[in-house]
KETILO-239274 format. One record per residue (C-alpha): residue in one letter; residue number from 0; z, x, y. Coordinates in nm, 3 decimals, padded with zeros to 5 digits. Layout:
  res    n       up     east    north
    A  NUM        Z        X        Y
...
! end
This chain:
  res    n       up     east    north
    X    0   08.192  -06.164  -14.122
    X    1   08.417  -05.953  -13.931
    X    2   08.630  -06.191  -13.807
    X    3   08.671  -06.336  -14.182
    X    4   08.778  -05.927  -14.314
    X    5   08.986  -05.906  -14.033
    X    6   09.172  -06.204  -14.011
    X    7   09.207  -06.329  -14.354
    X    8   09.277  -05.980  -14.505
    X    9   09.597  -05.747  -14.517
    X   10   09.419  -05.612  -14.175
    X   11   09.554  -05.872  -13.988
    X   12   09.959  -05.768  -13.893
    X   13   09.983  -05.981  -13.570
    X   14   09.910  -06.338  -13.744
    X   15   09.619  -06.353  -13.527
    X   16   09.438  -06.686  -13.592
    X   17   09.133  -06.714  -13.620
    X   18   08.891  -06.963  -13.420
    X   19   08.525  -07.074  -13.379
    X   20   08.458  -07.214  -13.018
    X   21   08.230  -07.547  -12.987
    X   22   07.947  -07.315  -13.029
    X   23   08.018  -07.180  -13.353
    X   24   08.074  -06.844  -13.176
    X   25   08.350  -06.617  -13.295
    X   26   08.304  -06.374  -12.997
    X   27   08.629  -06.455  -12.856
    X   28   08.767  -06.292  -13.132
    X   29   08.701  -05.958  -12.987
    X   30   08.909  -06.026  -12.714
    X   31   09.210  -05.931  -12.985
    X   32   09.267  -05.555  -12.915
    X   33   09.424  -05.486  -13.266
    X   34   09.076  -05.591  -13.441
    X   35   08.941  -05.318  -13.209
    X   36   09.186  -05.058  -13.378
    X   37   09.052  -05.151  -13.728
    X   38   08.730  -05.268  -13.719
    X   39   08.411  -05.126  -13.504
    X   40   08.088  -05.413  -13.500
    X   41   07.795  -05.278  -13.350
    X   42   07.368  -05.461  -13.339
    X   43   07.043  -05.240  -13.343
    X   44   06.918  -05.442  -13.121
    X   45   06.581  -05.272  -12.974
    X   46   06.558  -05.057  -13.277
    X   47   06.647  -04.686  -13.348
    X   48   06.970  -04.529  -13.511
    X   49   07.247  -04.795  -13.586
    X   50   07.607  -04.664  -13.593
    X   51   07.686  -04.373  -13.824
    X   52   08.023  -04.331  -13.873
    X   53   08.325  -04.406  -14.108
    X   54   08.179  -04.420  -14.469
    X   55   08.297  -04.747  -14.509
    X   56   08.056  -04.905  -14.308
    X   57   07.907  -05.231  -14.419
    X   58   07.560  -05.301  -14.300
    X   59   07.457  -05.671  -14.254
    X   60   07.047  -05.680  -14.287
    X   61   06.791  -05.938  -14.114
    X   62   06.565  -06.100  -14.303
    X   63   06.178  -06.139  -14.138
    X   64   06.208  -06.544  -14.199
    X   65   06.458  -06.603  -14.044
    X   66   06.459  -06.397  -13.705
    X   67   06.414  -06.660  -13.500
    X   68   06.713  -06.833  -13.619
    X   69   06.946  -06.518  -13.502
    X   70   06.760  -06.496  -13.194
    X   71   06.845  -06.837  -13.124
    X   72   07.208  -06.824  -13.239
    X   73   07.253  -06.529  -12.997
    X   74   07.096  -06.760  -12.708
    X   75   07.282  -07.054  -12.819
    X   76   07.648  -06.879  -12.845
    X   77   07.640  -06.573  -12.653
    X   78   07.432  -06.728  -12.341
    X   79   07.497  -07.087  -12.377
    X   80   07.128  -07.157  -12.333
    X   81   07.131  -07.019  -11.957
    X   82   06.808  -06.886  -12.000
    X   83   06.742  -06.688  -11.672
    X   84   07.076  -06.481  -11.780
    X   85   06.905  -06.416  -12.096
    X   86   06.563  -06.340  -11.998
    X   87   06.661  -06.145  -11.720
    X   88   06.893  -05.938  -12.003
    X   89   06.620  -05.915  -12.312
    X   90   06.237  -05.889  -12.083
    X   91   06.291  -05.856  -11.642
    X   92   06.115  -05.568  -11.660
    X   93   05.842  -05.410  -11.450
    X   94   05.538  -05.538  -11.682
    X   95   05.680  -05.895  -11.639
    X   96   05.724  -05.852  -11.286
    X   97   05.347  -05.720  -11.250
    X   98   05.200  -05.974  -11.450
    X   99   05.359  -06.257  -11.258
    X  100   05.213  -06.093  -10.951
    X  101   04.840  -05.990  -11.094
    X  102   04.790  -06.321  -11.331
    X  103   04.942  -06.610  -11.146
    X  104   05.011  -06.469  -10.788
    X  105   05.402  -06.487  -10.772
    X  106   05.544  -06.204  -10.574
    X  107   05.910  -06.331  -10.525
    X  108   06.088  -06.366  -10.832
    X  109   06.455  -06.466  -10.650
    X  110   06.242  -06.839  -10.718
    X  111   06.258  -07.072  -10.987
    X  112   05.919  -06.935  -11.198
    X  113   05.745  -07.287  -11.366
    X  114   05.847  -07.289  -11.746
    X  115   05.472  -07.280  -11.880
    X  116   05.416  -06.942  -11.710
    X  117   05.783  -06.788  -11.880
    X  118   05.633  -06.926  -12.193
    X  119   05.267  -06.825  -12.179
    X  120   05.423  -06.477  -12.107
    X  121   05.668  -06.470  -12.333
    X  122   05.464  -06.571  -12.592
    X  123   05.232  -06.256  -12.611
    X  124   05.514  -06.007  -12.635
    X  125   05.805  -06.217  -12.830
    X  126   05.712  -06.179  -13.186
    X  127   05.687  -05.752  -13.157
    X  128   06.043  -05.777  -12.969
    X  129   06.152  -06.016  -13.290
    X  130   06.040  -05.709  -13.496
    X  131   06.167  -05.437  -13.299
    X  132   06.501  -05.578  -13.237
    X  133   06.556  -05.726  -13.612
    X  134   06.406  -05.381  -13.798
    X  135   06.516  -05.446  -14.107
    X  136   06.435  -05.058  -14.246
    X  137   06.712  -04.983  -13.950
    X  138   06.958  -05.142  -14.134
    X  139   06.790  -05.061  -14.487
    X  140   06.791  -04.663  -14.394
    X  141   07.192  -04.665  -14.246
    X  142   07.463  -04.549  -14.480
    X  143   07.691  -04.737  -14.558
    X  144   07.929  -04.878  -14.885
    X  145   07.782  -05.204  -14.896
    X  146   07.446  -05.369  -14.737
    X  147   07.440  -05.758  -14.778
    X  148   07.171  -06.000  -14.647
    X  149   07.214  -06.214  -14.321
    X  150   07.155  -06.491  -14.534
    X  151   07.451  -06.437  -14.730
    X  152   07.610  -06.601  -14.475
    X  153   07.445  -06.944  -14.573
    X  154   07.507  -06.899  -14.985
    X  155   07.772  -06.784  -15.191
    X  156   07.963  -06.640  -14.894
    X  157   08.271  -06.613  -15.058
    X  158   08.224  -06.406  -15.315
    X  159   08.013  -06.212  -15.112
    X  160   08.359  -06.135  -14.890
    X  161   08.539  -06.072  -15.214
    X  162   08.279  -05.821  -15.343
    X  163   08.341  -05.687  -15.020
    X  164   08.716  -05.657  -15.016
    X  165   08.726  -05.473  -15.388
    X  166   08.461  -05.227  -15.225
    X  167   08.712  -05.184  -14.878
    X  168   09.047  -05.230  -15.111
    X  169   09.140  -05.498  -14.912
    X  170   09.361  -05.830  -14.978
    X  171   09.211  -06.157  -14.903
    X  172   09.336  -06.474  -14.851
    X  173   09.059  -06.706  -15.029
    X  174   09.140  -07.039  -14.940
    X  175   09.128  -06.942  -14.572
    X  176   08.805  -06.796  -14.631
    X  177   08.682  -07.082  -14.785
    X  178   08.797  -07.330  -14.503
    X  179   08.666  -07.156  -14.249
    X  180   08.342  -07.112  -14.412
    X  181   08.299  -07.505  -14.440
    X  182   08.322  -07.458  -14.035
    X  183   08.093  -07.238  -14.013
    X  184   07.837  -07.392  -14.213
    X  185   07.856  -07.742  -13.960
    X  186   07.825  -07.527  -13.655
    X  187   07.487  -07.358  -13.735
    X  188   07.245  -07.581  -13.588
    X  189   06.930  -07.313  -13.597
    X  190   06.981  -07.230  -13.965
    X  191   06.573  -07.206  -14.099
    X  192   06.411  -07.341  -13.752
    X  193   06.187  -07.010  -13.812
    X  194   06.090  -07.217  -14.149
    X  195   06.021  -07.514  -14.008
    X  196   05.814  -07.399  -13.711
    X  197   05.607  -07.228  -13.963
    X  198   05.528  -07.503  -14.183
    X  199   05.497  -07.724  -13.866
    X  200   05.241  -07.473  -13.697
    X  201   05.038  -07.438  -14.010
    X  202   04.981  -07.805  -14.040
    X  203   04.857  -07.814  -13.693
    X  204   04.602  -07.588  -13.819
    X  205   04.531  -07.702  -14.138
    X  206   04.492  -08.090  -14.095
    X  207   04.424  -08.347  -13.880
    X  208   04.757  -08.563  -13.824
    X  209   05.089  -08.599  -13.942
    X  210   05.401  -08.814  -13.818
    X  211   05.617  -08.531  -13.820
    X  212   05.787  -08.433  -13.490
    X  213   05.824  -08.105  -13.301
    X  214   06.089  -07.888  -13.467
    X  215   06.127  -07.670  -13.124
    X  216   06.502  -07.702  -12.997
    X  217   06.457  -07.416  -12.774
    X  218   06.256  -07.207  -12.507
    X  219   06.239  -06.977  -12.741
    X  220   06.098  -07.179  -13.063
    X  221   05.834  -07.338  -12.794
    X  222   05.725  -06.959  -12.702
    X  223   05.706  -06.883  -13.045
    X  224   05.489  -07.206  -13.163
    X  225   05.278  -07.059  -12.846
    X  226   05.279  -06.728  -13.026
    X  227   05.234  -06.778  -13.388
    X  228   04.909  -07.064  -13.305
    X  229   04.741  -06.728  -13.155
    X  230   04.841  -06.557  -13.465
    X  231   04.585  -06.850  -13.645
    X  232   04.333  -06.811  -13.388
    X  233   04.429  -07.085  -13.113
    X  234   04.554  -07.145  -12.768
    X  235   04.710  -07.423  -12.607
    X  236   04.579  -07.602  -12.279
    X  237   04.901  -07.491  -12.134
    X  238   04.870  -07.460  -11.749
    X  239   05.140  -07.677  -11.606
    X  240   05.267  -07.762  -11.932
    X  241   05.642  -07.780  -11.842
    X  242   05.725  -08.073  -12.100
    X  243   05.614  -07.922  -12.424
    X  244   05.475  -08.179  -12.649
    X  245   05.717  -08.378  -12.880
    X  246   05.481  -08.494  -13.163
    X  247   05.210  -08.343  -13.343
    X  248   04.956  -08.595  -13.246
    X  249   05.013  -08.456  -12.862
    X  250   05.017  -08.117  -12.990
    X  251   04.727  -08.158  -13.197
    X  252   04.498  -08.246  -12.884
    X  253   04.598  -07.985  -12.657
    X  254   04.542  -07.712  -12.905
    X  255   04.187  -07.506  -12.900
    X  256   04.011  -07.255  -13.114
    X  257   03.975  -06.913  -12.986
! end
């Protein structure tokens, strides 16, 4: 979104082109320091006051279904899936540290830690971070001249930006919008994986076999699977699970009632 008001707009003086990298990220394009002069982006991530500023601010809200999804786009594009970089950023804290020691007895933490463990950890604190870091009422509660869905970005984007520009008074080139909005839309891989994992986890609790596969593409949907089965009232038989299951048949049978 910013990139779009910046670059296809009468902000953009310095015929700065605008690029998504093999990602789909457009973080490079902070890099440019005249979209620093015009434009200030800022996350809530872990909750509290978001930026309160200029009273053009536009506010660009989560919504709860698909907060998986962003958490995985952020993994995907700003960490480029190097997960001890991003654990060690979001959770090495002291209560992960502790628990490593007082549950499963590892005490140095410089050492590769076996995947199950991350995930059976992980799993009991990730959907409250997914809350606290996505708050919508955050957002919601911010002033601003315009508040538009995150899933905006996946529908009628276009006129969405226009809506936009009348609000901002700014000029916008359309047809560039509309290009690079076709990019976009072939570069977001984790669009509704929170959907899917849903559906996929309540069929594991609600009948007996199916031939769909595992919808997990990440560490982070396995951790969540692990998480939202406790939500239903189950465990997994996951001690030394490092290959998480790719079917629902294998699923099924490691999966317990609590």
């Amino acid at each position: 979104m910013v990139g779009c008001l910046y670059s296809y707009t009468n902000l953009n003086t310095t015929n700065f082109n605008f690029e998504l990298d093999h990602n789909g990220s457009s973080h490079a394009f902070w890099t440019h320091s005249d979209c620093k002069t015009k434009i200030i982006n800022q996350h809530s991530f872990g909750g509290g006051d978001i930026y309160d500023g200029p009273t053009d601010t536009v506010t660009i809200v989560p919504e709860p279904d698909h907060y998986l999804d962003y958490i995985n786009n952020q993994f995907h594009k700003f960490y480029n899936h190097d997960l001890d970089r991003f654990l060690k950023d979001k959770w090495w804290h002291e209560d992960l540290k502790s628990k490593l020691y007082t549950v499963w007895n590892i005490e140095d933490i410089s050492q590769p830690i076996p995947q199950w463990i991350l995930r059976e950890y992980h799993s009991f604190v990730f959907l409250d971070f997914l809350k606290i870091n996505y708050d919508r009422e955050t957002y919601l509660n911010s002033k601003c001249v315009a508040s538009i869905s995150a899933q905006d970005f996946f529908g009628d984007f276009v006129t969405v930006v226009e809506k936009l520009c009348q609000i901002l008074d700014l000029n916008l080139d359309t047809k560039k919008l509309i290009d690079m909005h076709e990019i976009f839309l072939k570069k977001q891989i984790y669009q509704n994986t929170q959907l899917k994992i849903d559906q996929w986890v309540q069929d594991l609790v609600s009948v007996d076999t199916s031939l769909c596969l595992n919808p997990c593409k990440t560490f982070l949907d396995e951790v969540y699977v692990q998480a939202k089965l406790r939500e239903h009232g189950y465990e997994i038989h996951c001690t030394d699970l490092e290959q998480f299951p790719e079917t629902f048949n294998q699923m099924k049978k490691l999966i317990y009632k609590i």
